[in-house]
N, C-alpha and C positions, 0 to 999 in steps of 0.2 A: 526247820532245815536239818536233813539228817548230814551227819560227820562224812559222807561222802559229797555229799551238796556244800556244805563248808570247807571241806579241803581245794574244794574246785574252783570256789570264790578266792579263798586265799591265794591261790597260784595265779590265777586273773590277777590279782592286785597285785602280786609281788610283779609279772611280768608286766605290766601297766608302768608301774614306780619306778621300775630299775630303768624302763624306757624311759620315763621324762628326763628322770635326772639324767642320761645320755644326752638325750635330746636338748634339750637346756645348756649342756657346757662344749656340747660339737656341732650342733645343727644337727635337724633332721634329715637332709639329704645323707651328713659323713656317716652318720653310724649305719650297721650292718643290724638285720637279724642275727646274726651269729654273736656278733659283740652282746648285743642284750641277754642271749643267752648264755654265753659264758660270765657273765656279770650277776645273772638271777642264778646262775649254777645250774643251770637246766641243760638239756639240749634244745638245739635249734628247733627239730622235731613237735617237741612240749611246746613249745613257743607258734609255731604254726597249727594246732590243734587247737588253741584256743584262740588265735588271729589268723585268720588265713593271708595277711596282708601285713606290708609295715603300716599301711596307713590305717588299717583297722586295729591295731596297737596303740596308735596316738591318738585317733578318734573313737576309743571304747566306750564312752556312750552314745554314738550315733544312730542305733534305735530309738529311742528315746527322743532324739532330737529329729529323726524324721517322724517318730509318730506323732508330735508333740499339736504341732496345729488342726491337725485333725480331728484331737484327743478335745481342745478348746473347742473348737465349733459343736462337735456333737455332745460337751456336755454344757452346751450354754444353755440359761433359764427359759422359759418361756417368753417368748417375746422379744426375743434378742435376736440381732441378725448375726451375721456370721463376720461383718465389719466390727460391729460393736463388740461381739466376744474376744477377737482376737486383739483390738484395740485395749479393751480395760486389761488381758491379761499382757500385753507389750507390758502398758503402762505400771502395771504392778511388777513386773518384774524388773523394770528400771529405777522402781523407785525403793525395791528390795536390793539390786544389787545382785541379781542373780547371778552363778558364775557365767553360764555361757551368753548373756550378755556381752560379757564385756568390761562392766564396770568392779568387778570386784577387785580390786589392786594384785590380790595373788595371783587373777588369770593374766599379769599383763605379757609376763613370760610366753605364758600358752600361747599367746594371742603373737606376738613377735616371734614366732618359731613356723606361726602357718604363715605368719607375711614375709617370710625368708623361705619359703621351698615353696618352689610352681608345684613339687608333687602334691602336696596338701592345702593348695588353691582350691586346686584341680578337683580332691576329693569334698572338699567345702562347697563347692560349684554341684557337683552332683549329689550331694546331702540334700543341697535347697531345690533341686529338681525331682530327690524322691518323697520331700516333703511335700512339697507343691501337689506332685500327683495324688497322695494320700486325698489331701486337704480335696481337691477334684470329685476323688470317689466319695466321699463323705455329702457335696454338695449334688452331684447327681444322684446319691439314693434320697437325701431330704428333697430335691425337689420335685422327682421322678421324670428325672430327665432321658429322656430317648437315647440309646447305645451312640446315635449319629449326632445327638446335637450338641454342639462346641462349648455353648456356653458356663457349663460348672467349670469345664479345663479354662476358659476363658478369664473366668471370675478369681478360679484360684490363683491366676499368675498374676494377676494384680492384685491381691490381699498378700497373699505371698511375698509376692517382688517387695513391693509394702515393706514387709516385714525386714524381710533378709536386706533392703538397704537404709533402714534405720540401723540395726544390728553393726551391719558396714561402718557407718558414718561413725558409731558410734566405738567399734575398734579401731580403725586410726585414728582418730581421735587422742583415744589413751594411750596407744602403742607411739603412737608419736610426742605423748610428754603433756599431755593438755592435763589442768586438774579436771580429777573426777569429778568434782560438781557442777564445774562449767560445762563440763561434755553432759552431765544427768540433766542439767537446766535445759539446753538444746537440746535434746535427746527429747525429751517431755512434750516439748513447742515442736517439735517436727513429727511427734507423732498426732498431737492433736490436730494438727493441721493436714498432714497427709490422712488419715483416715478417717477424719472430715470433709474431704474431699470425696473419698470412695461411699461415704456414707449417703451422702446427697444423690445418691446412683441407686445404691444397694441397700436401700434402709429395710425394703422386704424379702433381702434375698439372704437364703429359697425360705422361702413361706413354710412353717410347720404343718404337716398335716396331722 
């Protein structure tokens, strides 16, 4: 990384951090873009150059996290369907603790901050729908699905759905007080059971060619 590519990382992160901790002690709706950036010492300006949005501020890795199921199905092994890859990696990351999970005790703030602003519902609702879509196109070129035919978009909003309401269950859960081990236990049992469920369906979908 050249000293201009690190400068660029660093301001990301400082305007990132000075947003949480706002965000954290007033709520995400009270605070302003302009308070973030009088607070990071920037201008507002600097702040929308590298967020075009408040909510792409608090959701700064949301790349990431919509390309994420995508990223599992197309590198899953041989022989794996696209239930089963996204199942083992739910399952390993609940049983790691992953931050966006849910279960990591430090995201439970983050997590109580999206469940207090409909704005950041809202952007969570269309994260898991440009996720969705990714995970779609990834299933229509493994199976060479025709431009008109439904079912990859089909398939991915129930593997998906899937996902994003374990994910769910499993942030109220914490956000409302529950221990984290009893939410990972059910968390565990709800996913073996739900994509159990889609697997008895899906066990060759899409076929590798």
């Amino acid at each position: 990384m050249g000293l201009r590519e690190l400068k660029k990382q660093q301001t990301r992160e400082l305007l990132s951090g000075t947003a949480m901790v706002l965000f954290a002690e007033h709520g995400f709706d009270r605070v302003t873009v302009v308070e973030v950036a009088r607070a990071a010492g920037v201008s507002p300006n600097t702040v929308f150059n590298y967020f075009p949005t408040k909510e792409d501020l608090f959701f700064d890795r949301q790349d990431e996290v919509v390309a994420h199921l995508a990223g599992v199905v197309r590198r899953r092994p041989p022989g794996s369907s696209a239930v089963d890859a996204v199942r083992a990696d739910l399952l390993a990351a609940v049983e790691a603790g992953e931050p966006t999970v849910g279960l990591d005790p430090g995201m439970t703030a983050f997590w109580r901050i999206v469940a207090d602003s409909p704005a950041l519902r809202a952007r969570l609702l269309e994260l898991g729908e440009r996720s969705e879509a990714a995970l779609a196109e990834v299933l229509a070129e493994e199976s060479a699905a025709a431009p008109a035919d439904p079912l990859p978009r089909i398939v991915a909003g129930a593997v998906a759905g899937a996902h994003r309401a374990v994910l769910g269950e499993i942030r109220r859960a914490v956000v409302a007080g529950e221990p984290v081990e009893a939410v990972r236990t059910r968390a565990r049992e709800a996913v073996e059971r739900a994509f159990g469920l889609l697997a008895a369906g899906l066990a060759d979908y899409p076929r590798r060619r």
